[in-house]
C-alpha positions in Angstrom: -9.9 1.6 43.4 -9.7 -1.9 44.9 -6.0 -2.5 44.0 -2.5 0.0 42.9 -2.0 0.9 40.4 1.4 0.4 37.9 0.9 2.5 35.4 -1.1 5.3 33.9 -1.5 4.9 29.7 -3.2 7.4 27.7 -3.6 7.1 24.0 -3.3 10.5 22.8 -4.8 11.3 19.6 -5.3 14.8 17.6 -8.6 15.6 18.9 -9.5 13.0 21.9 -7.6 11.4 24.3 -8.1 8.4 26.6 -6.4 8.0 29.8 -6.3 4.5 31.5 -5.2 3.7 35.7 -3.8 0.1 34.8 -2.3 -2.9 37.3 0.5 -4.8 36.6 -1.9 -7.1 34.4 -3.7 -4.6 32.3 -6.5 -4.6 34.6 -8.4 -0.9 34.6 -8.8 0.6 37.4 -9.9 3.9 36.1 -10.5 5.3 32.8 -11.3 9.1 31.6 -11.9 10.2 28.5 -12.1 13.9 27.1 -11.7 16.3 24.2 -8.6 17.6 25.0 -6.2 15.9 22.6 -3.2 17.5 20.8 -5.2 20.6 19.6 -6.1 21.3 23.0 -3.4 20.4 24.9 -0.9 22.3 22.7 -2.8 25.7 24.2 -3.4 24.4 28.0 -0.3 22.9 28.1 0.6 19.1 27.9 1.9 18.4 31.6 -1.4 20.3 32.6 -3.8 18.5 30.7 -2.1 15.5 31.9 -1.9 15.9 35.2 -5.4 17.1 35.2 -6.6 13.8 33.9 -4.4 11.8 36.7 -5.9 13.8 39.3 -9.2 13.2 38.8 -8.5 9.5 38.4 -6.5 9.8 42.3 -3.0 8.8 40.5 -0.6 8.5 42.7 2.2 11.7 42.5 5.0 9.6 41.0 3.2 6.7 39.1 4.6 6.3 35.6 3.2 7.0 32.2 2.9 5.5 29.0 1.4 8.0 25.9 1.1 6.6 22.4 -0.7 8.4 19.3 0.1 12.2 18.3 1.6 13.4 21.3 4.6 12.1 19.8 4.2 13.9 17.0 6.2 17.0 15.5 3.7 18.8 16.8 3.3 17.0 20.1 4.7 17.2 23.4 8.0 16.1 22.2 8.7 13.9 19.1 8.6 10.5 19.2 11.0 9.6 16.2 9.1 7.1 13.5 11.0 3.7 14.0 11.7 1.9 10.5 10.5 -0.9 9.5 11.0 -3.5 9.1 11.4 -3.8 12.5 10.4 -6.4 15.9 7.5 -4.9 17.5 9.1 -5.4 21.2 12.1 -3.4 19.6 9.4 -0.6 18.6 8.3 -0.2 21.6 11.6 0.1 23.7 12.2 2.9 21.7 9.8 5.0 23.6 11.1 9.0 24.4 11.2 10.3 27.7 9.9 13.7 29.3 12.5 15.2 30.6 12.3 17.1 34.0 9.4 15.6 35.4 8.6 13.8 38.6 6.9 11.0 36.9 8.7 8.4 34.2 6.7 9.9 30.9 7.4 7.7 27.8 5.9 8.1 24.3 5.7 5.2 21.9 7.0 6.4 18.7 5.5 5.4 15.4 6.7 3.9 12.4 8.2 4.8 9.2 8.2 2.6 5.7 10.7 4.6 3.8 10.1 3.2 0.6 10.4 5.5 -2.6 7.1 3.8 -3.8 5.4 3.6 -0.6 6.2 6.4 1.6 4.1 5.5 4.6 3.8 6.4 8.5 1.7 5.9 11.5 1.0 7.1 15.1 -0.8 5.1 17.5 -1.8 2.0 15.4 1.6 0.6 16.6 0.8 0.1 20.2 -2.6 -1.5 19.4 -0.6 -4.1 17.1 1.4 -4.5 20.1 -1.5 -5.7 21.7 -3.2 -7.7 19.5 -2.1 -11.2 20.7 -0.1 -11.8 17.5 1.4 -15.2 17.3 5.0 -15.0 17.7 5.8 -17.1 14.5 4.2 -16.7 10.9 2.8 -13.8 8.4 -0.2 -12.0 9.6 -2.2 -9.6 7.9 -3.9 -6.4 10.3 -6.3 -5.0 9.6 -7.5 -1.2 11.5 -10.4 0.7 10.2 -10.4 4.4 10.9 -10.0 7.7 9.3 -6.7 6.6 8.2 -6.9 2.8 7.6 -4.1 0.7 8.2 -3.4 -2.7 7.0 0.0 -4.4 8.5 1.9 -7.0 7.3 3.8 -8.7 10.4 6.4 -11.7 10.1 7.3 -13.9 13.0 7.3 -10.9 15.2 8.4 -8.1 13.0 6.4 -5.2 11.2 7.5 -6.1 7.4 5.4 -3.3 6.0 2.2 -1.3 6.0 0.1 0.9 4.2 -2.8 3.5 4.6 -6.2 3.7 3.3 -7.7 6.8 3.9 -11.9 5.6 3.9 -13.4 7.5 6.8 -11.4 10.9 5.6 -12.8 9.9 2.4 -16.2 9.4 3.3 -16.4 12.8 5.4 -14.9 14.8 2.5 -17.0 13.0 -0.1 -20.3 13.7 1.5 -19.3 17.1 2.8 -17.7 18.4 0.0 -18.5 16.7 -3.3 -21.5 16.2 -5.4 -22.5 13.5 -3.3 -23.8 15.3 -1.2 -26.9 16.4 -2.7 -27.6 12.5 -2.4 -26.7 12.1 1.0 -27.9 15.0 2.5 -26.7 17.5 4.9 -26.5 14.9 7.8 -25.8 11.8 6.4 -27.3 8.7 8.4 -25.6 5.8 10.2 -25.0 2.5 8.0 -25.8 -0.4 9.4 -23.8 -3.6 8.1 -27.1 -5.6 6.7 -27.9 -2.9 4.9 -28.8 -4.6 1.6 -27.0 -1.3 -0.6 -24.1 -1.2 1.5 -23.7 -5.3 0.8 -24.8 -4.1 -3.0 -21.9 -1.8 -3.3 -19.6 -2.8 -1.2 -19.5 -6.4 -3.3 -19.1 -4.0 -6.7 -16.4 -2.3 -5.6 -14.7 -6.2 -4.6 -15.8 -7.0 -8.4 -13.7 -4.5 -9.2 -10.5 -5.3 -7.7 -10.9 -1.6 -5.9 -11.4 0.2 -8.7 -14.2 2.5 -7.4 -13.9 6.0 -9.3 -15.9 5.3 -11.5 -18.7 4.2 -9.5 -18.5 7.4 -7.4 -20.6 9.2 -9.4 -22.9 6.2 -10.3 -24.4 7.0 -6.7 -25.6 10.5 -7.1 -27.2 8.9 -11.1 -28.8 6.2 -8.9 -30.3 9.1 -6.6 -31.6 10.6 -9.9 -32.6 7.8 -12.2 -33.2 4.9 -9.1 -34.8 7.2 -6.5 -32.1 6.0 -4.3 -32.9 7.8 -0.8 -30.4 9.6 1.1 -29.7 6.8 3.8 -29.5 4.0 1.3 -27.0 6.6 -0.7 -24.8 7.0 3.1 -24.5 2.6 3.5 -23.8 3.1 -0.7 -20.5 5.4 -0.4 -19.9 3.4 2.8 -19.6 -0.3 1.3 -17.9 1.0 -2.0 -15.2 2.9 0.0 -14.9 -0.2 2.4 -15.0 -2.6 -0.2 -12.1 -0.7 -2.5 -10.3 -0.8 0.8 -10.5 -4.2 1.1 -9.9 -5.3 -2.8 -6.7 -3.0 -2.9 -5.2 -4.5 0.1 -5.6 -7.9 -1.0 -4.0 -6.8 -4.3 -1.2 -5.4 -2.3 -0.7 -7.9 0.5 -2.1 -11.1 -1.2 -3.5 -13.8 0.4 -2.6 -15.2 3.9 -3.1 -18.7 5.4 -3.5 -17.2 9.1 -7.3 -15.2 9.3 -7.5 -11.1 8.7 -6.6 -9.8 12.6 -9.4 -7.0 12.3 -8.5 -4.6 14.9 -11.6 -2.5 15.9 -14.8 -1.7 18.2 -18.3 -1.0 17.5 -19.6 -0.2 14.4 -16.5 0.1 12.5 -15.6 -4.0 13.3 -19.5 -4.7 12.5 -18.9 -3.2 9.3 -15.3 -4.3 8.6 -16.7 -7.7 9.4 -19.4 -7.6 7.3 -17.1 -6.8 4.5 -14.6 -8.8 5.3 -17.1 -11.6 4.7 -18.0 -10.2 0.9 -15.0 -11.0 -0.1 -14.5 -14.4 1.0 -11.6 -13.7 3.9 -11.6 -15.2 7.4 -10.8 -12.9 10.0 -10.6 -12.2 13.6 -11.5 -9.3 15.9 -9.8 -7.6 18.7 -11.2 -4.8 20.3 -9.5 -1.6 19.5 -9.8 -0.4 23.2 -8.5 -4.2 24.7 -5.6 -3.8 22.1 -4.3 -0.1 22.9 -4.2 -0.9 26.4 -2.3 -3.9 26.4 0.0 -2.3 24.0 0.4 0.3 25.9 1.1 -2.1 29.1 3.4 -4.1 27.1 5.0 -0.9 26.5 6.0 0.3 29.8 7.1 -3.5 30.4 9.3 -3.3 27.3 11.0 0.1 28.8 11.1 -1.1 32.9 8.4 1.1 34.1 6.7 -1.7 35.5 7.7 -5.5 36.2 6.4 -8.5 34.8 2.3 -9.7 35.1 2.2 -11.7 39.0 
């Protein structure tokens, strides 16, 4: 490493985890990622997985730590408690727990909590990458991050005002594991690529829709039948009509926004996002997922005086 580092951030998820040397401007210095997330590390230990992970990356013995995502969990190292919004994202943030009884400063990020009766909602992780998004500090912003458990975020001058979930990639998994699509996609279904000319096809049906796609689940399978619609065509099918219902039903929800989509994500889910994003006529952004956790996660341990301001 050519410089010290300030702080070690992991993002610590149910299954993976991602562990980040960082300066006092973000920089990375090292970076180790593994399989050892909160399944894992509730057998091995969490202080043993973590320091594991340090070592290897030659962390100093008392450099601090900074842990968003499930660690925070209930059935994480300790729980974070979910902050409420609406709430300031710098006062999210300072809310991080601390490990007690160890050498190091350990802090978790806790999520956040929408508590209302006709929108029960929560998240774990997603916070710290809005924290590092480069939101302006002024103004209604829409966020947008693709995953197994989409989020979309409405944030005003500074403030989470609300959220809610769209489950698509737990969707898509369960739909073409488990349901009669799968005799259309077959066993393993194949990657979708964004100029796929069916996943443009469906994804712009279900935006035709306003997100009504329930009943065009099925259509898929009749197209395999009646169209001789081939199994990886059937994959970037499901793919744009669960994105695209995604996208509809947020807009319904959230309505329009004068500032562009911030579409928080990396690889192929932002080429895909993007694609879709374009469908429906919205202008958008992208930050990478990675670039945003991190300086979340730095902004973080600035927020709670782990480390000092950026020289």
């Amino acid at each position: 490493m050519s410089a010290a580092p300030a702080v070690a951030a992991l993002d610590w998820g149910t299954t993976r985890l991602r562990a980040w040397l960082l300066d006092n401007t973000g920089k990375v210095l090292a970076e180790r990622r593994g399989d050892d997330g909160l399944i894992t590390a509730r057998e091995k230990g969490f202080a043993n997985v973590l320091e594991s992970h340090l070592g290897a990356m030659g962390a100093p013995d008392t450099l601090p730590v900074i842990i968003c995502g499930m660690a925070g969990s209930r059935q994480g190292w300790i729980e974070a408690p979910y902050v409420t919004v609406p709430a300031p994202i710098g006062a999210i943030l300072r809310g991080a727990a601390r490990i007690e009884g160890s050498r190091r400063d350990i802090r978790i990020v806790p999520g956040l909590a929408q508590r209302l009766a006709d929108a029960p909602d929560v998240m774990r992780g997603e916070e710290t990458q809005l924290a590092g998004a480069g939101l302006p500090a002024k103004g209604r912003h829409l966020v947008c991050m693709p995953g197994t458990h989409s989020k979309w975020v409405s944030v005003e001058d500074g403030a989470v005002a609300g959220f809610g979930t769209w489950p698509t990639g737990e969707l898509f998994s369960v739909l073409a594991g488990h349901s009669i699509l799968k005799h259309s996609l077959g066993e393993h279904p194949a990657p979708v690529a964004a100029d796929s000319p069916f996943f443009r096809q469906w994804c712009e049906r279900a935006l035709g829709e306003g997100g009504d796609i329930t009943s065009k689940l099925f259509a898929i399978r009749a197209a395999g039948l009646l169209q001789d619609l081939q199994p990886a065509e059937a994959a970037a099918a499901l793919s744009g009509l669960l994105i695209g219902g995604e996208i509809a039903s947020a807009r319904r929800r959230y309505g329009a926004s004068e500032a562009p989509v911030v579409l928080v994500a990396s690889g192929t889910l932002a080429t895909l996002y993007g694609s879709a994003l374009g469908f429906a006529g919205l202008a958008f952004r992208t930050v990478d997922a990675d670039e945003a956790v991190r300086a979340g996660l730095v902004e973080a341990a600035r927020e709670n005086g782990m480390i000092g301001g950026a020289s």
